[in-house]
DSSP file (Angstrom, degrees, kcal/mol; ACC not computed):
  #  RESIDUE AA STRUCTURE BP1 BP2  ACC     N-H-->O    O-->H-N    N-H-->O    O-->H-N    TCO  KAPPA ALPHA  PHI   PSI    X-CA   Y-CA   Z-CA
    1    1 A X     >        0   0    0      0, 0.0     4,-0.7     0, 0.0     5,-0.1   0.000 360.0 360.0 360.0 -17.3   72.9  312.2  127.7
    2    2 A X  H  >  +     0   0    0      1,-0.2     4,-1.3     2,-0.2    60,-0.0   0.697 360.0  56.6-102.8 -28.9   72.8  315.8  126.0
    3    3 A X  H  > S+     0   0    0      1,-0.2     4,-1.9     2,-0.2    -1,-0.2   0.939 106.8  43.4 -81.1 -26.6   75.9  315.2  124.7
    4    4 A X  H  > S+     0   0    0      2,-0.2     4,-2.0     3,-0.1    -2,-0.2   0.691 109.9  57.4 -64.6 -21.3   74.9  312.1  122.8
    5    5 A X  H  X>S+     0   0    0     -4,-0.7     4,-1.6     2,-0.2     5,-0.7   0.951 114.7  46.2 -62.5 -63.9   71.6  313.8  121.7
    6    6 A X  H  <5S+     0   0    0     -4,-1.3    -2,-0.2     1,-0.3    -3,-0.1   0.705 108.4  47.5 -30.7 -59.1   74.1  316.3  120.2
    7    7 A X  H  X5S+     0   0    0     -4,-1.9     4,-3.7     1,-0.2    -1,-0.3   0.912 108.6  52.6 -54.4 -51.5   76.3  314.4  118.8
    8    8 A X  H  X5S+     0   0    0     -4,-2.0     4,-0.8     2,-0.2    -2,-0.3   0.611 109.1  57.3 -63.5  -0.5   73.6  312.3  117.0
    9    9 A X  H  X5S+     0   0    0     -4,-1.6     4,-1.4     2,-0.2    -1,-0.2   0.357 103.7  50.5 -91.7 -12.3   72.1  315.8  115.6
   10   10 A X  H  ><S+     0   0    0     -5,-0.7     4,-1.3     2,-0.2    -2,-0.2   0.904 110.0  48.9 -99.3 -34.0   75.0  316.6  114.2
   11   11 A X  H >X S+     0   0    0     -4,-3.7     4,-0.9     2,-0.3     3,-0.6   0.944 113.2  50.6 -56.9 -42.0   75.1  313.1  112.5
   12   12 A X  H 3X S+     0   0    0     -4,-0.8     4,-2.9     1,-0.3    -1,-0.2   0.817 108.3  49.5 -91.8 -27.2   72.0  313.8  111.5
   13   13 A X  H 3X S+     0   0    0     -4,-1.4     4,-1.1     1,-0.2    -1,-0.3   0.805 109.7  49.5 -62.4 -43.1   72.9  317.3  110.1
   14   14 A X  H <X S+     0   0    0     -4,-1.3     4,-1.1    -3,-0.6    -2,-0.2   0.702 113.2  53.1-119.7 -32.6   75.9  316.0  108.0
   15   15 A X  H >X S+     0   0    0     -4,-0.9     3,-1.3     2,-0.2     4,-0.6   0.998 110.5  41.1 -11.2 -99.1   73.3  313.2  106.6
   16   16 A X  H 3X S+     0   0    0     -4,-2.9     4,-1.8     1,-0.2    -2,-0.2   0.616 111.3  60.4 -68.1  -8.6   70.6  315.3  105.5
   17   17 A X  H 3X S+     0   0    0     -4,-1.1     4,-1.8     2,-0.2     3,-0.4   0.989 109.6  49.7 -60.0 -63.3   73.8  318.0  104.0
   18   18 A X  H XX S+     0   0    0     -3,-1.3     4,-2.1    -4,-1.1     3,-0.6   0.848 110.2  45.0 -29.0 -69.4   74.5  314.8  102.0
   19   19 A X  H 3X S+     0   0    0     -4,-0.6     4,-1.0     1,-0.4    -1,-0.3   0.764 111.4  54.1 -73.2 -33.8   70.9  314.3  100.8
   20   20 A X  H >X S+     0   0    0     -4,-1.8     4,-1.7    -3,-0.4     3,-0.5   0.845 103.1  54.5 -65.8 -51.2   70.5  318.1   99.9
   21   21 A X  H <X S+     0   0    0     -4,-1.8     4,-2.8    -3,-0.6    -2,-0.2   0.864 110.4  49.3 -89.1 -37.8   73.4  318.1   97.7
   22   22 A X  H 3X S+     0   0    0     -4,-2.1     4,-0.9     2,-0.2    -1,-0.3   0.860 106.2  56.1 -60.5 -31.5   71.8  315.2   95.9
   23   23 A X  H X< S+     0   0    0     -4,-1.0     3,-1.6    -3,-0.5    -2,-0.3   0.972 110.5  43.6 -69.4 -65.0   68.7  316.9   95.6
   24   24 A X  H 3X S+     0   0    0     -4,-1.7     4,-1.7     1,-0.3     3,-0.4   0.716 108.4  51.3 -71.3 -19.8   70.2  319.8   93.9
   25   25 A X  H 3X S+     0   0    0     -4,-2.8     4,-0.6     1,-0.2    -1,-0.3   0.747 114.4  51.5 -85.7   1.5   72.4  318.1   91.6
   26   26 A X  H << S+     0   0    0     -3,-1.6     4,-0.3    -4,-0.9    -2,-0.2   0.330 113.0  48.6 -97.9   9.3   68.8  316.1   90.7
   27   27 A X  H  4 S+     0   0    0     -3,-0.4     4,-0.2    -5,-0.2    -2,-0.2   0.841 110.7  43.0-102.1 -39.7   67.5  319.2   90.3
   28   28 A X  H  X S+     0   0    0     -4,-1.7     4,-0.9     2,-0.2    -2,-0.2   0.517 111.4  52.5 -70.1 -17.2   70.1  320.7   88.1
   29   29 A X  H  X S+     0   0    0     -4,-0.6     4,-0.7     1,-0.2    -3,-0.1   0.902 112.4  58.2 -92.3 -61.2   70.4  317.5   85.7
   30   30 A X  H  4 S+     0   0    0      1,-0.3     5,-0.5    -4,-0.3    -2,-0.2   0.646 107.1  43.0  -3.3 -43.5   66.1  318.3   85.7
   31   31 A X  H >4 S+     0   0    0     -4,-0.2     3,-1.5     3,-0.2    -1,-0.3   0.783 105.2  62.9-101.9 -37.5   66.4  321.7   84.4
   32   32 A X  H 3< S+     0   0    0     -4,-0.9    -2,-0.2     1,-0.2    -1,-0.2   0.678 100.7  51.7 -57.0  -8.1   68.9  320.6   82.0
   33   33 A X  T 3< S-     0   0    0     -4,-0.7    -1,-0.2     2,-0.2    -3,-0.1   0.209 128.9 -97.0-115.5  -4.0   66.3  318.3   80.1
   34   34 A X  S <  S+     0   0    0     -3,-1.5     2,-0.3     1,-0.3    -3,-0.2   0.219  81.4 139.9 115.1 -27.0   64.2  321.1   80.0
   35   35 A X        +     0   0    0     -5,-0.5     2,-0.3     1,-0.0    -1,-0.3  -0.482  21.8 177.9 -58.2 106.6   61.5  320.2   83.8
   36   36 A X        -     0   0    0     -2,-0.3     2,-0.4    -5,-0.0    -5,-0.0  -0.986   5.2-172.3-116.5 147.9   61.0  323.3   85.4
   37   37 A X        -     0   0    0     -2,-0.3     3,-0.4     1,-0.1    -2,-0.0  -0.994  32.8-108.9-132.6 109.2   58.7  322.8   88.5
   38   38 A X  S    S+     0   0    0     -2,-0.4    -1,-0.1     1,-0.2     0, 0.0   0.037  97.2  16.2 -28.0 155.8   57.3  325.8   90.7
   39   39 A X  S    S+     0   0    0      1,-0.2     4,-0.4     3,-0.1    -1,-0.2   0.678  72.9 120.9  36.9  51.5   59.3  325.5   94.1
   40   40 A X  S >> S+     0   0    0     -3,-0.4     4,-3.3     2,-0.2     3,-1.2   0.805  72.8  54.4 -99.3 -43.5   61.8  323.8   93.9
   41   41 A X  H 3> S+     0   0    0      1,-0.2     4,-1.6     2,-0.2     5,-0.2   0.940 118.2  45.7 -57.4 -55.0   64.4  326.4   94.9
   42   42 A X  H 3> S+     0   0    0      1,-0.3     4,-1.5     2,-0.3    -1,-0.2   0.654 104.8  56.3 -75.8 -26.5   62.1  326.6   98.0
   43   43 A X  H X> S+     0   0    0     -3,-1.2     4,-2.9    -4,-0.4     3,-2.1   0.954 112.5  48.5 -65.8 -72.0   61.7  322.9   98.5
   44   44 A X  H 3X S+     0   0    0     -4,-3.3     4,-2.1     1,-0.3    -2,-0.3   0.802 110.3  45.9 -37.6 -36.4   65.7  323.0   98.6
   45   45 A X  H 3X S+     0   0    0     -4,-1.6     4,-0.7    -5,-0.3    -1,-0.3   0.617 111.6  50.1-104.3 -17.6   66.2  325.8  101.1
   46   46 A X  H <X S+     0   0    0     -3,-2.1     4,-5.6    -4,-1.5    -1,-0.2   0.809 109.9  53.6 -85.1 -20.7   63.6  324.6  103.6
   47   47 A X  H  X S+     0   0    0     -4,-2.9     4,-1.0     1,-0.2    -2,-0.3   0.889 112.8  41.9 -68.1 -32.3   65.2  321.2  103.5
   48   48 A X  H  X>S+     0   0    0     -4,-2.1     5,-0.9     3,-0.2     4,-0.6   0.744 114.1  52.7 -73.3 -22.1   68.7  322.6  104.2
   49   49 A X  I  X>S+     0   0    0     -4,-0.7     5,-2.3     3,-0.2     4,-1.1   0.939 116.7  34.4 -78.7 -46.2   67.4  325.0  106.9
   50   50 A X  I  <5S+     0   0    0     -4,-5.6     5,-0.2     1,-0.2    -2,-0.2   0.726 128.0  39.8 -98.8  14.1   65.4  322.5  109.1
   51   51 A X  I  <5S+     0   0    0     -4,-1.0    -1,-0.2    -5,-0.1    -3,-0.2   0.550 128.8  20.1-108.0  -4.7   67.9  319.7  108.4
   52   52 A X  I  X5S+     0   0    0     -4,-0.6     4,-0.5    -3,-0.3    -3,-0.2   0.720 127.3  39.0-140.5 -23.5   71.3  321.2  108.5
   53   53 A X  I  X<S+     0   0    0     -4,-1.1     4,-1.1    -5,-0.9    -4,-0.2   0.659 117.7  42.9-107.5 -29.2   71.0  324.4  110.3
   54   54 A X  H >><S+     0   0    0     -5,-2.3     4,-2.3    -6,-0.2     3,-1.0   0.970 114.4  50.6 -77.5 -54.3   68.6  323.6  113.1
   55   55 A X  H 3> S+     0   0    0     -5,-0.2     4,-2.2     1,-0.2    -2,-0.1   0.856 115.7  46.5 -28.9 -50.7   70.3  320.1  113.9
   56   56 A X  H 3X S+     0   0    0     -4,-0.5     4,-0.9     2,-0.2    -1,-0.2   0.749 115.0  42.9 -67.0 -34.4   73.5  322.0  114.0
   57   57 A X  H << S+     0   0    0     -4,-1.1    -1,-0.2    -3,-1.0    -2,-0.2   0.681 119.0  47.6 -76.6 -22.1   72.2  325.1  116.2
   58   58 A X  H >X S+     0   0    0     -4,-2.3     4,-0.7     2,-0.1     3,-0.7   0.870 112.3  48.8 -72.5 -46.9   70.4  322.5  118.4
   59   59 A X  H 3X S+     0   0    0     -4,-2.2     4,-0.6     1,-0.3    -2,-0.2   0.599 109.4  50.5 -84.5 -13.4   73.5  320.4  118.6
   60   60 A X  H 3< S+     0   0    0     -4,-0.9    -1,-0.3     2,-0.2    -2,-0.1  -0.018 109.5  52.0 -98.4  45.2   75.7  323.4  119.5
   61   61 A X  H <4 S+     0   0    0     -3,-0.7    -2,-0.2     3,-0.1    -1,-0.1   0.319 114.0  49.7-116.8 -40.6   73.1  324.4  122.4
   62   62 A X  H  < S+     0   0    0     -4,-0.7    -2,-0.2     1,-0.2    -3,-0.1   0.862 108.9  47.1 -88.1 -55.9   73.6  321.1  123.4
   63   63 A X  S  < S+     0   0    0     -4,-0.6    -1,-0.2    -5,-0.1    -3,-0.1   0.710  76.7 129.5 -84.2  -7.1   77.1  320.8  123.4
   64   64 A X        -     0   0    0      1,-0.1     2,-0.4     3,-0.0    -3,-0.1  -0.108  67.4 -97.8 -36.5 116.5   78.4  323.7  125.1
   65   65 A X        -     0   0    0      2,-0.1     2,-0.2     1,-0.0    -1,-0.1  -0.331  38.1-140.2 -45.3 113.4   80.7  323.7  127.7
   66   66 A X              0   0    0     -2,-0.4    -1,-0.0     1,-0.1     0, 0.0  -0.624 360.0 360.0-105.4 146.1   78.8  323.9  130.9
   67   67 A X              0   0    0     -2,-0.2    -1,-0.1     0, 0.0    -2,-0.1   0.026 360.0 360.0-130.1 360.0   80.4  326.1  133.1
C-alpha cells in the first residue's frame, strides 16, 4: 500500500511541476504587458515547494527499500 501512496505522490509531483511551469510562463507573458503584482515570485516558489518537493521527499520516504 505505501508503495502505491508513493507512487501516486510522485504522479502528483510531476502534475503540479506541469502546472508551475504554466504559472510562470503566465506570469512572464504578465510582466511583459506591463502587470506587476506583489508576490508573485513567492506565490510560485511555495507552489513548487509544497507540490513538487514535498510529494517527491514523501514519495522517496515511502519508497525505500526496506531492508
Amino acid at each position: 500500500m505505501s508503495r502505491l501512496v508513493g507512487y501516486f505522490l510522485l504522479l502528483v509531483a510531476a502534475l503540479v511541476a506541469v502546472l508551475v511551469a504554466v504559472r510562470v510562463s503566465v506570469l512572464f507573458e504578465l510582466a511583459e504587458n506591463g502587470f506587476h503584482r506583489g508576490g508573485m515570485v513567492m506565490e510560485v516558489l511555495f507552489l513548487a515547494i509544497c507540490g513538487v518537493v514535498l510529494p517527491i521527499g514523501l514519495a522517496a520516504l515511502l519508497l525505500k527499500k526496506r531492508e
